[in-house]
N, C-alpha and C positions, 0 to 999 in steps of 0.2 A: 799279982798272982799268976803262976803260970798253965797253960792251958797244956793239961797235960795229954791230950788228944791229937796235940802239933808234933810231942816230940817224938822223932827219932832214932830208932834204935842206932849202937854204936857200928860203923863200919867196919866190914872185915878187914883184916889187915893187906889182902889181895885179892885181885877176882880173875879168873880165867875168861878170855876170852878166844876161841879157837884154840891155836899150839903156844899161846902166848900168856903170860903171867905179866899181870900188872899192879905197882903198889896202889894203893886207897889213899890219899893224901887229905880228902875229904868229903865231905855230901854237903850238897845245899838243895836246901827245902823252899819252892817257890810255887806262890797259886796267885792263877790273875784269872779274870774271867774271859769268855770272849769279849762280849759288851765291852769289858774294860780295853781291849786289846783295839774294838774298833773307834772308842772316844779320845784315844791315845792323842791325836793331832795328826797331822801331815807332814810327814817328812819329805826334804828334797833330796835326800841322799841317804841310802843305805850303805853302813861297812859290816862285812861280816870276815870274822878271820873265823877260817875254819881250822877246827882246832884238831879233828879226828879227819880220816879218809872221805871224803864225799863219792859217793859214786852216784853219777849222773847213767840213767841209762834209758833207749828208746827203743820201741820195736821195729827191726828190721821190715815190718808189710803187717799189713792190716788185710785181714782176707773180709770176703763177701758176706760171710757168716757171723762177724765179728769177734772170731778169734783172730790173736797177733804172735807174727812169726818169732824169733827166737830172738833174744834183746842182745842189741850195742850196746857197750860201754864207753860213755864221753869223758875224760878226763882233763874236761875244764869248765867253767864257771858258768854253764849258758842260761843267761837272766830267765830266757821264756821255758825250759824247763826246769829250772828249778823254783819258781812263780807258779806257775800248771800244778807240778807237783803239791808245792805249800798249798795250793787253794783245792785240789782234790781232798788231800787231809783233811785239811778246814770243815770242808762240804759235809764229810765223812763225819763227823763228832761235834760239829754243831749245832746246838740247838737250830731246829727248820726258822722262825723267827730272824735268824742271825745269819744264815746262810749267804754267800755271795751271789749274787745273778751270775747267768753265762755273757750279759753285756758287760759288765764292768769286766767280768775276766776277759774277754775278747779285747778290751781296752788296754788292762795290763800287759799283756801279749803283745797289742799291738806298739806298744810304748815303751816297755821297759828296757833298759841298756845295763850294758856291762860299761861301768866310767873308767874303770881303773883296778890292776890287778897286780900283786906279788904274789902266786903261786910256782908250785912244786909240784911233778906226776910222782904219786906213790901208787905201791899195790899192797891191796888190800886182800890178804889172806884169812879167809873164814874157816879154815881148815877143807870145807868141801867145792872149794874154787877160789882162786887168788881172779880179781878184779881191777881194773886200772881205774883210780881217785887221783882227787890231788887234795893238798893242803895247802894254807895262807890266807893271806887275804885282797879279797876285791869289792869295791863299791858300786852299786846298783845305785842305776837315778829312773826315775819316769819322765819323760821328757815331756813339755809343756809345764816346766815349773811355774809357771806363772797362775794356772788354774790350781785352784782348791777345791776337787770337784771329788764323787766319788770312785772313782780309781785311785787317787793318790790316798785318801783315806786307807783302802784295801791293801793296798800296796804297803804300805805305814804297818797297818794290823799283820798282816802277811807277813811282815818283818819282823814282828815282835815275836810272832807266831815263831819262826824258824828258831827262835835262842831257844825255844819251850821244848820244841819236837825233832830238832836236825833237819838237814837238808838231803834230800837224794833216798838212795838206796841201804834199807838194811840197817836202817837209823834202830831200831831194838839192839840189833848188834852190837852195838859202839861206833857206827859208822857216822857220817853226817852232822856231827855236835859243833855248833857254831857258837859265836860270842858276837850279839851286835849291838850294833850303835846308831843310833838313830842322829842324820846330823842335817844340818841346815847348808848347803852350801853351793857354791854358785857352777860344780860339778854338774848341776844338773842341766840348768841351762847351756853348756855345750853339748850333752848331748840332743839337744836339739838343732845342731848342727847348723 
C-alpha cells in the first residue's frame, strides 16, 4: 500500500534560478533523522563532489560589539570552514538533546584536512552579485584515524549532514549541493603526517 502522504507532487518542467533557466531532470525525496545521521559509524574519509557552486565565505574583522565586517569569498574547499559552517547549521535545527558541544567542534577544527582535491573556480551569479565558488571533488579525512572517539563520529554525521543541506553559502539558492560518500581509507592516516 502506498503512503500517500510521501508522495510528491510532479516537477516543473524548469525552474529559474537568478538570470538563469534550468531543465528538472528530477526530485528525490529523502528523510533521515539526526539521531540517525549521528549512529551512522565513523568514517575515515569524507568525498564530497560538489555538484552546484560552493561559496565559502569569512568576515573580513570581527569588531568589539560583535558585529562583522563585510565578508570574503574563498573559492576553495577549506575543511575548517566548511565543518564550522555544517555544525553551526546542525546547532541551528537540532533537537538541543543532539546538539554538538563546542569541545568536539574545537576538535573537528583542530583535526580536519583537505586529503585530496579536483576542483574548478566558478562564479556564482545570483543575479544581485556574481560570487567566486568552485566545483569538483575533494576528500576530507580527521586525522588520528586510528581513534574512534567523538569527533570522528561528528565529523561522520557532519558529513552525511552536508548531502542533506549543501555546503557554504546560499545553499536555498541552488548554491552548495554536494554528493557524499562516506569511505574507509588509509587517506586519512596521512594526513596525520
Amino acid at each position: 500500500m502506498l503512503d500517500d502522504a510521501r508522495l510528491l507532487p510532479a516537477p516543473p518542467a524548469d525552474v529559474k534560478l537568478g538570470d538563469h533557466r534550468y531543465q528538472v531532470v528530477g526530485i528525490e525525496d529523502r528523510s533521515v533523522t539526526f539521531g540517525e545521521l549521528l549512529q551512522g559509524g565513523a568514517a575515515t574519509a569524507v568525498r564530497m563532489e560538489h555538484r552546484s557552486p560552493a561559496t565559502l565565505s569569512v568576515p573580513t574583522a570581527q569588531y568589539p560589539d560583535g558585529t562583522r565586517g563585510p565578508k570574503r569569498y574563498l573559492p576553495l574547499p577549506e575543511p575548517v570552514i566548511i565543518y564550522r559552517g555544517l555544525a553551526r547549521r546542525w546547532n541551528t535545527h537540532a533537537p538541543a538533546a543532539l546538539r554538538l558541544p563546542d569541545t568536539v567542534l574545537t576538535e573537528i577544527s583542530a583535526r580536519v584536512a583537505l586529503a585530496e582535491h579536483d576542483i574548478r573556480t566558478v562564479v556564482a551569479d545570483l543575479g544581485d552579485g556574481k560570487r567566486p565558488g568552485f566545483v569538483g571533488r575533494a576528500t576530507y579525512v580527521l586525522a588520528g584515524a586510528d581513534r574512534d572517539d567523538h569527533a570522528r563520529t561528528a565529523f561522520t554525521a557532519l558529513s552525511g549532514f552536508a548531502g542533506l543541506c549543501g555546503v557554504g553559502s546560499q545553499t536555498s539558492h541552488g548554491l552548495g549541493a554536494v554528493t557524499v560518500t562516506l569511505t574507509r581509507t588509509t587517506a586519512a592516516r596521512q594526513a596525520d603526517g
